[in-house]
Structures are given as structure tokens and as C-alpha cells.
MDTraj code that builds the backbone (N, CA, C; nanometers):
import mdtraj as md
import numpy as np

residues = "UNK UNK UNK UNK UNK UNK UNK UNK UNK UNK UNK UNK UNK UNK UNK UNK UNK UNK UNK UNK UNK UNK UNK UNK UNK UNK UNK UNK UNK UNK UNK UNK UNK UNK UNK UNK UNK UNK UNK UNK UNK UNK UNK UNK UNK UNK UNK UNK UNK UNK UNK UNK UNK UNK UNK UNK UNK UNK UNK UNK UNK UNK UNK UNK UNK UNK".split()
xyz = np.array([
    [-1.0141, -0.1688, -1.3039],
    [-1.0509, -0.2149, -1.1708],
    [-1.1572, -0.1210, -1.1147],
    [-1.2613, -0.1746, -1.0412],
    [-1.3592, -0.0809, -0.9915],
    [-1.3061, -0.0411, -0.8762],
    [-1.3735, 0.0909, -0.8261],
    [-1.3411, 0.1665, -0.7425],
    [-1.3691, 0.1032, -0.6196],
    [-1.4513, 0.0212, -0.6395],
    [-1.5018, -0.0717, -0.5123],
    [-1.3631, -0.2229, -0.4574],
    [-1.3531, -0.2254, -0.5390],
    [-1.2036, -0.3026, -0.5247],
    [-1.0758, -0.2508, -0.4836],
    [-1.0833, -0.1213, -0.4984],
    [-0.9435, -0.0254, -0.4667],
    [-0.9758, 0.0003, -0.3276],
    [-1.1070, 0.0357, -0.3341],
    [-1.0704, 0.0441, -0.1687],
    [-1.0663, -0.0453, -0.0950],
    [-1.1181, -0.1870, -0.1212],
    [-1.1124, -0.3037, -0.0414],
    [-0.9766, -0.3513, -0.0375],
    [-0.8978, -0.3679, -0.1639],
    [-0.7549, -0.3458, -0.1478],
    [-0.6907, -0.2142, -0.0222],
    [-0.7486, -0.1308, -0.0157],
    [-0.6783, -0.0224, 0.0659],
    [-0.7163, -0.0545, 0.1841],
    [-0.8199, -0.1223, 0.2356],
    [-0.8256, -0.1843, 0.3680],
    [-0.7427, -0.2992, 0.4317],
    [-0.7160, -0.3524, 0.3507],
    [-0.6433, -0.4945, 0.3434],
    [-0.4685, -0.4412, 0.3754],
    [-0.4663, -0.2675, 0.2666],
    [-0.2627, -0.2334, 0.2591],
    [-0.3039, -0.1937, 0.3898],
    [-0.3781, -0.1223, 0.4491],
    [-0.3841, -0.0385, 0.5559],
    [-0.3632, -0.1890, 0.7468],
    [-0.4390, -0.2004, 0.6890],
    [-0.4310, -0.3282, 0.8077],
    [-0.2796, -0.4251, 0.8025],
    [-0.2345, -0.4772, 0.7008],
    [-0.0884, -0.5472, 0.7268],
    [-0.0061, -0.3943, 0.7469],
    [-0.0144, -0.3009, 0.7184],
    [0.0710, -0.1768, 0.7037],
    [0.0533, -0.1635, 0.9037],
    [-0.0234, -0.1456, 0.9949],
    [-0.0920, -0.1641, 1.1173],
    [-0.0139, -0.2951, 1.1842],
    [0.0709, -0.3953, 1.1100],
    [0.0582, -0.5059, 1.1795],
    [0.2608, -0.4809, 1.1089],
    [0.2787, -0.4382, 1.0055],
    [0.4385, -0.4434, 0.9939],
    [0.5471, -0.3151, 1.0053],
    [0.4385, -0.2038, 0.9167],
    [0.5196, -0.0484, 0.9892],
    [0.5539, -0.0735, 0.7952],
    [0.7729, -0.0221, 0.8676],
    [0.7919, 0.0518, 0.6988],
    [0.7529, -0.0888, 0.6345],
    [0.7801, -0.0785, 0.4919],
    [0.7699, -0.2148, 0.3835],
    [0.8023, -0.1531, 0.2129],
    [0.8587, -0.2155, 0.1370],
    [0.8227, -0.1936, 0.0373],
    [0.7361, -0.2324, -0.0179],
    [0.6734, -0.1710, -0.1372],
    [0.5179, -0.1947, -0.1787],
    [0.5140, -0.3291, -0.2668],
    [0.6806, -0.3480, -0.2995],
    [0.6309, -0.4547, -0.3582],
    [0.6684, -0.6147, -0.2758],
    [0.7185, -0.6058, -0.1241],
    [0.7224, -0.6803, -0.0214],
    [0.5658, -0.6522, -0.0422],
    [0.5029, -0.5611, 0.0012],
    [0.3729, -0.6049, 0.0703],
    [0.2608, -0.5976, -0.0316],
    [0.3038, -0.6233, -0.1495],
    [0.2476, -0.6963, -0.2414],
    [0.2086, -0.8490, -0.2571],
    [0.3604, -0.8942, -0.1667],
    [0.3595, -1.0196, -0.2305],
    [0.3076, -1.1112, -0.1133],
    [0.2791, -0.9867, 0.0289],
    [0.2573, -1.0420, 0.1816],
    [0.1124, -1.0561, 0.1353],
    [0.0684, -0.9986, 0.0446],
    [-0.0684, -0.9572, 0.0368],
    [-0.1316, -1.0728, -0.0646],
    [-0.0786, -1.1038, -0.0978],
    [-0.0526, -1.1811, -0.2867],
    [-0.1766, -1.1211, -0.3424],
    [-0.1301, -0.9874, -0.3652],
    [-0.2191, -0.9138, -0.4733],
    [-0.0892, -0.8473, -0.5718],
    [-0.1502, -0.7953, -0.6930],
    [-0.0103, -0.7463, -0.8238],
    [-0.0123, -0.5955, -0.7329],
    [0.1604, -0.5924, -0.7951],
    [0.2080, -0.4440, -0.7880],
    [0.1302, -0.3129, -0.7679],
    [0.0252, -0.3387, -0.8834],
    [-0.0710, -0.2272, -0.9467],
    [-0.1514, -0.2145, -0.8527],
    [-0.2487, -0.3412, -0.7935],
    [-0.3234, -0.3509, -0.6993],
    [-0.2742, -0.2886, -0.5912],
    [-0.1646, -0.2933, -0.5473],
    [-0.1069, -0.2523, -0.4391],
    [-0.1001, -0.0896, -0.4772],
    [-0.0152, -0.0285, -0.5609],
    [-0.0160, 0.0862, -0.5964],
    [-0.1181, 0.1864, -0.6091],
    [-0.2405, 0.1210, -0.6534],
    [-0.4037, 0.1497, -0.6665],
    [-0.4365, 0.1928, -0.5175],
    [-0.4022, 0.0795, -0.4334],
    [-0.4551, 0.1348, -0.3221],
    [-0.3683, 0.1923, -0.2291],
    [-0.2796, 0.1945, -0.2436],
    [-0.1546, 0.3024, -0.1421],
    [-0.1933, 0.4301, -0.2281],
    [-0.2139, 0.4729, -0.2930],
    [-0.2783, 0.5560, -0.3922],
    [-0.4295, 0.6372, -0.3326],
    [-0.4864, 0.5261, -0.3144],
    [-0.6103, 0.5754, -0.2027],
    [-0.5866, 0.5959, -0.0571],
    [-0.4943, 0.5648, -0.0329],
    [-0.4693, 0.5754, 0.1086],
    [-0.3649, 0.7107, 0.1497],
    [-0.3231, 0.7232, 0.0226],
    [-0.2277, 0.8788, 0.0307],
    [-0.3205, 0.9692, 0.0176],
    [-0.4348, 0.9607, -0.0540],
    [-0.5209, 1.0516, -0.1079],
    [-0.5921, 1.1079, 0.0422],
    [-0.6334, 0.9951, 0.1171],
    [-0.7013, 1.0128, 0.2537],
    [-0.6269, 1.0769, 0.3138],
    [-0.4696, 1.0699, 0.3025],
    [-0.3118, 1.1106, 0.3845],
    [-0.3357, 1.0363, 0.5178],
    [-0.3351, 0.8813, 0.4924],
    [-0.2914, 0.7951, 0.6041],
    [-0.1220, 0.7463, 0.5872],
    [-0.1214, 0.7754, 0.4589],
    [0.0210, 0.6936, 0.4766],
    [0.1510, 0.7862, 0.4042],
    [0.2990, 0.7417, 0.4729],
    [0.3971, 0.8243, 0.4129],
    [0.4901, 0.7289, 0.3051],
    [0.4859, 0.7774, 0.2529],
    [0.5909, 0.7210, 0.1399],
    [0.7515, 0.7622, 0.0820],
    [0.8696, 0.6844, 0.1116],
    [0.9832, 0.7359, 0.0419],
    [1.0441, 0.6356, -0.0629],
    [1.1130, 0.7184, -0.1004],
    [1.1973, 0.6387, -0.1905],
    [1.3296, 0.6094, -0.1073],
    [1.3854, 0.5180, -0.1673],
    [1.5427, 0.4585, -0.1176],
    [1.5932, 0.3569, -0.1790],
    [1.7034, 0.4407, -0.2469],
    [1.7653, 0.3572, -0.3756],
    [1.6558, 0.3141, -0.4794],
    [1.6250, 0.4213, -0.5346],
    [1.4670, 0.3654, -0.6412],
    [1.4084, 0.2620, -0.5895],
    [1.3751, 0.1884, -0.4492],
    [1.2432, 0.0935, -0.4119],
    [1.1648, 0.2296, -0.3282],
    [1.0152, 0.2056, -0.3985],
    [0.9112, 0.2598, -0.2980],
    [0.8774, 0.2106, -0.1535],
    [0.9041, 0.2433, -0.1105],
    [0.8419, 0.2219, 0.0578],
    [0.7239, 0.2899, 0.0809],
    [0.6374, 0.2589, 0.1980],
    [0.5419, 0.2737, 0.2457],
    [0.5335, 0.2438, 0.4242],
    [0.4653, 0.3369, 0.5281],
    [0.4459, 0.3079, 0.6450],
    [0.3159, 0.4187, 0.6955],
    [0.2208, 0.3693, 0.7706],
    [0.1583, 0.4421, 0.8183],
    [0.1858, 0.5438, 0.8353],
    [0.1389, 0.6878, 0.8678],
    [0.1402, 0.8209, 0.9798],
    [0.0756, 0.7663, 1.1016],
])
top = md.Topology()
chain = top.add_chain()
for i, resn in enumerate(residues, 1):
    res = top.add_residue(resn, chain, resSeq=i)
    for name in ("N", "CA", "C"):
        top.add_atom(name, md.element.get_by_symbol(name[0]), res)
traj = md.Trajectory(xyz[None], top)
């Protein structure tokens, strides 16, 4: 995937992430209807920036803004 796509994906997690709060990544995968990876790719870029916090609970990844 180009790098140019990861971040357009990371605009897209960042904005429903703005509009729902916590989520799991693979709920807002499917809010998104983009794959897992796609999603992961760009929560990935978006940790890197440190916009977003991430836990685990019960082995599902979650995700919510800072």
C-alpha cells in the first residue's frame, strides 16, 4: 500500500474516531468498510503522530482519540 493511501486512510480513522470516541479497530473497520490492515496501517500513523490511545481488553484492540 502506498504511503499516500495510509494517510488518507488515517484521515478518514481520525474523523469517525472525532464523531464515535472508544471503538474497536475492527468495529471501525467495518464503519469504515475498509480491511483490518487498512485500518491498522493507519491507526499506526496516527499513533506515530500520538493522536490516538490504544488498549487492549480481553485481546480486542481498541482505539479513541487523546
Amino acid at each position: 500500500m502506498e504511503k499516500a493511501n495510509i494517510g488518507m486512510n488515517a484521515g478518514h480513522v481520525w474523523q469517525k474516531l472525532n464523531e464515535i470516541g472508544l471503538i474497536s479497530l475492527h468495529e471501525l473497520a467495518r464503519k469504515l468498510r475498509l480491511g483490518d490492515t487498512d485500518v491498522a496501517l493507519a491507526i499506526g500513523w496516527l499513533a506515530r503522530e500520538d493522536k490516538v490511545y490504544i488498549e487492549r481488553r480481553n485481546g480486542v484492540l481498541f482505539v479513541k482519540l487523546k
